[in-house]
N, C-alpha and C positions, 0 to 999 in steps of 0.2 A: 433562473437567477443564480449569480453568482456569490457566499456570502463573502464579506467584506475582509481585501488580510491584515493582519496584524503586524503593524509593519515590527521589524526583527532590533531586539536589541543586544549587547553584547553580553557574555555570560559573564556571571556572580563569578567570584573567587572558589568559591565552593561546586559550579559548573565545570569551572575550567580543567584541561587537559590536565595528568599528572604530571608531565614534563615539561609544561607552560613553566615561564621563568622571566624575571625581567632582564632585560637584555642591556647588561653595561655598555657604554659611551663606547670602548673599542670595535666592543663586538657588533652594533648598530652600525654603526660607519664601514665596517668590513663587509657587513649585508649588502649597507646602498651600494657600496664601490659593485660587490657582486651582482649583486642586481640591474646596476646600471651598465655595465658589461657587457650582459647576457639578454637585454633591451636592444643593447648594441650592434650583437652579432644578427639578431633577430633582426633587427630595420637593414641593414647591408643584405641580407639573405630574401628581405621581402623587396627590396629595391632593387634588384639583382631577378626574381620572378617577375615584378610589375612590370620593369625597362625591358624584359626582353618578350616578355606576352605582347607589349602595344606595338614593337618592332616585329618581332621575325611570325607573334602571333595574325597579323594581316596579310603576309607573306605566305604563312600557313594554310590559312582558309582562301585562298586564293587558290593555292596550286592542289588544296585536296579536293575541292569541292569545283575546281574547273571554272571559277569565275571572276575573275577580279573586281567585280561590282558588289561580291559579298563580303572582301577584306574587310569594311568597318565592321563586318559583324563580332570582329575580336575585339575592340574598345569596349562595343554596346555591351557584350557577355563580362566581358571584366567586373565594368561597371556595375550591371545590374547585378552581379555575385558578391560586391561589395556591398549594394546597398540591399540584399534581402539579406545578408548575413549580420547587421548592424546590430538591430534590435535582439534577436537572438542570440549574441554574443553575449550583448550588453546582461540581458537574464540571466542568463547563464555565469555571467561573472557575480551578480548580487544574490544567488542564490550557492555557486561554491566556490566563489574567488576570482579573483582577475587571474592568478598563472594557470591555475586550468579552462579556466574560457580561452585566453591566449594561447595554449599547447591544444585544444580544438581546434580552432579555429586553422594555426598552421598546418595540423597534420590534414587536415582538408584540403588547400590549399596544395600541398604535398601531393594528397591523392593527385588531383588534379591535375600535377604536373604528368604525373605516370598517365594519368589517361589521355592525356596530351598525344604521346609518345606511342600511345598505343593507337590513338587512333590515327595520327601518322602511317603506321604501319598496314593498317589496317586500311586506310583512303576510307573514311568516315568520316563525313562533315558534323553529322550531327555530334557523334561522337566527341570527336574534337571541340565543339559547342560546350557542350555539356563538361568538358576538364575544365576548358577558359574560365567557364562559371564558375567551377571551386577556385579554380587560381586567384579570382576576386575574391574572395574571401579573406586572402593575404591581405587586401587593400585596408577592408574593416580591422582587420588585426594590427596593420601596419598605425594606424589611426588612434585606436584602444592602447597601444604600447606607449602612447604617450600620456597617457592618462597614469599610469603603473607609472611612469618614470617622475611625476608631476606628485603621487601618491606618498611614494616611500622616500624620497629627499627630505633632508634636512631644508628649515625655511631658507636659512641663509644662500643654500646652493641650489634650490629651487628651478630655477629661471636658467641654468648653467646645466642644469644634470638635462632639463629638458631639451635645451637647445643641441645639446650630445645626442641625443636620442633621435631625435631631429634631422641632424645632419648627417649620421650615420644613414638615413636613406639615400640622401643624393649620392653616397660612396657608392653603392649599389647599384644607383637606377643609372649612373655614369657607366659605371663598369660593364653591367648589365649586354646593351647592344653591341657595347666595343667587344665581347666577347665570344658572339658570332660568327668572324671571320677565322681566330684561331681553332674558336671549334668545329667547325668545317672543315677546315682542313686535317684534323686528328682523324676524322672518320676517312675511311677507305673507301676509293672510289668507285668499288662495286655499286655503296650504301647509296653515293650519291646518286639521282636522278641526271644532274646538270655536270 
């Protein structure tokens, strides 16, 4: 048996950091803007990994694994890397904060991509299996970033900062596959197979 936790409340005045401070009206409003920014660049960056894992990633497990009956195995890994990352995010954010669960979460997600590439090289299915999986994990981040953006808004811009945050995906998951064809062609034709 487990004993029971205590759920966390915030620290006394006499807890608190020594360089805790309250934060005048300017300098709050220059957070959210920063914040909401950097939410920003983060949904374009995960929208930009997602649109091109469900594109060029069935394209991928196709031509490494030799079978084009296993392409949907790059949605299902997404997906599932999304949803076993959720919960664990989500603790992880109520036990040291939402910006370092989110900078987890992406640098996984990151790996991912590199294992991606590797196992490209390598002609590893499974391999390749197992990046796609972190690369879901963008998906749970992408998801929790609106939460963070929902968080630290002012009420009045609430609903406006989120919908920023929001939208800043589709830039991404747009741009994403369109950006396949010029990257292809950057690489030299050695590289290519086709």
């Amino acid at each position: 048996m487990t004993a029971a936790r205590t759920p966390r409340r915030p620290p006394t005045p006499a807890e608190a950091p020594d360089d805790a401070r309250e934060l005048g009206p300017d300098e709050v409003a220059r957070l959210q803007r920063r914040t909401r920014g950097t939410l920003m660049a983060g949904q374009v960056l995960a929208g930009l990994g997602m649109g091109s894992t469900l594109s060029i990633g069935a394209i991928l497990v196709a031509e490494v694994s030799g079978s084009p009956a296993l392409s949907g195995l790059a949605a299902t890994m997404a997906t599932l890397g999304a949803a076993l990352a959720a919960i664990p995010l989500a603790r992880l954010a109520a036990r040291v904060g939402r910006a370092r669960a989110l900078a987890t979460g992406a640098a996984l997600a990151a790996t991912g991509a590199a294992v991606c590439i590797a196992a490209g090289g390598l002609v590893s299915t499974p391999l390749l299996l197992a990046g796609i999986l972190l690369i879901g994990v963008g998906t749970a981040v992408n998801l929790q970033s609106r939460f963070a953006a929902a968080d630290l808004a002012a009420p009045a811009t609430r609903g406006r900062d989120l919908s920023l945050v929001v939208w800043a995906t589709t830039v991404g998951a747009v741009s994403g596959p369109n950006l396949i064809g010029p990257g292809r062609a950057s690489v030299p034709r050695s590289v290519c197979h086709n």
